[in-house]
C-alpha positions in Angstrom: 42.7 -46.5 -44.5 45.6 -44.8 -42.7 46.7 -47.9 -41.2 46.7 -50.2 -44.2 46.8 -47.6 -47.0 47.7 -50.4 -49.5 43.3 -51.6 -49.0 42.8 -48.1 -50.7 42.0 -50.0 -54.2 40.9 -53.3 -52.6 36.7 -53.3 -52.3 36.4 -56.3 -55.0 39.1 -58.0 -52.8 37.6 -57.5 -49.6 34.2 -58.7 -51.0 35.4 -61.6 -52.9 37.6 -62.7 -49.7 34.3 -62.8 -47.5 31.6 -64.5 -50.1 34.9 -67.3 -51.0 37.5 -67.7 -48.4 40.0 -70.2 -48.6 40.4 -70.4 -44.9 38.4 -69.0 -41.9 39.5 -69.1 -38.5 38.1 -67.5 -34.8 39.2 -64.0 -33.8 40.2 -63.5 -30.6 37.3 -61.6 -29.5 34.1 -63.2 -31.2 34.8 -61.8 -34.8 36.1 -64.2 -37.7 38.9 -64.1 -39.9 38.3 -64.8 -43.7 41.8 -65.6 -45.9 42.4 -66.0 -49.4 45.7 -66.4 -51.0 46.2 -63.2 -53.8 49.4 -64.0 -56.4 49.1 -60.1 -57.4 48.3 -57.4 -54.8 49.5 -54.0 -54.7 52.6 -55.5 -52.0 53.4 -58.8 -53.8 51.8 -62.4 -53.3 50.2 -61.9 -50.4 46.9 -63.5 -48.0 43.9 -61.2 -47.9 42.5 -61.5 -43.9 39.4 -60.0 -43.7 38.1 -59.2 -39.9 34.7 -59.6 -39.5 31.6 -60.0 -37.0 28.3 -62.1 -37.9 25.1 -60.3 -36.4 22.9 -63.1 -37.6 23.3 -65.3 -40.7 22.1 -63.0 -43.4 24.1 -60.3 -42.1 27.4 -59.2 -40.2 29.8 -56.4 -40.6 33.9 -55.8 -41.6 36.3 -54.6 -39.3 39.3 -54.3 -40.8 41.4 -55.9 -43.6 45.0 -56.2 -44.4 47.3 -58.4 -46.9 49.9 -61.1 -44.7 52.8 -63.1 -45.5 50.9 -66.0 -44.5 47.3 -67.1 -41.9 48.5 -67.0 -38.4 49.4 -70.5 -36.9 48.1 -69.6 -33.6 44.4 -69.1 -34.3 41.9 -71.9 -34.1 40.5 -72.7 -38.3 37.2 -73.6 -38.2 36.9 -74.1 -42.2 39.4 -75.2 -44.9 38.1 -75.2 -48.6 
């Protein structure tokens, strides 16, 4: 939590941002990258991105999550809701 101190309070968030994304797109190195748009977080409006890997359907693992102005435009999105 060093790096993104602000996730200290964010567990619901996080959760909520994998089971519902708004927007997933491809990593760079395998993992995925599940967004939702929050109009309330502890910065301001913000996107939730929530890094994660997929061992097998039922199951996977997070890496990292942090709030963003905005999804990156760069990264392939390989689901829209």
């Amino acid at each position: 939590m060093h790096r993104h101190p602000e996730m200290a309070e964010q567990r619901e968030r996080v959760l909520e941002t994998v089971m519902e994304p708004e927007l997933i797109q491809r990593g760079d190195y395998g993992e995925l990258l599940a967004i939702r748009f929050y109009p309330q977080t502890p910065l301001t409006n913000k996107y939730l991105v929530v890094v994660y890997r997929e061992v097998d359907r039922n199951d996977g693992f997070i890496l990292t999550a942090y709030f963003t102005n905005r999804p990156s435009g760069k990264r392939v999105t390989l689901w829209k809701r």
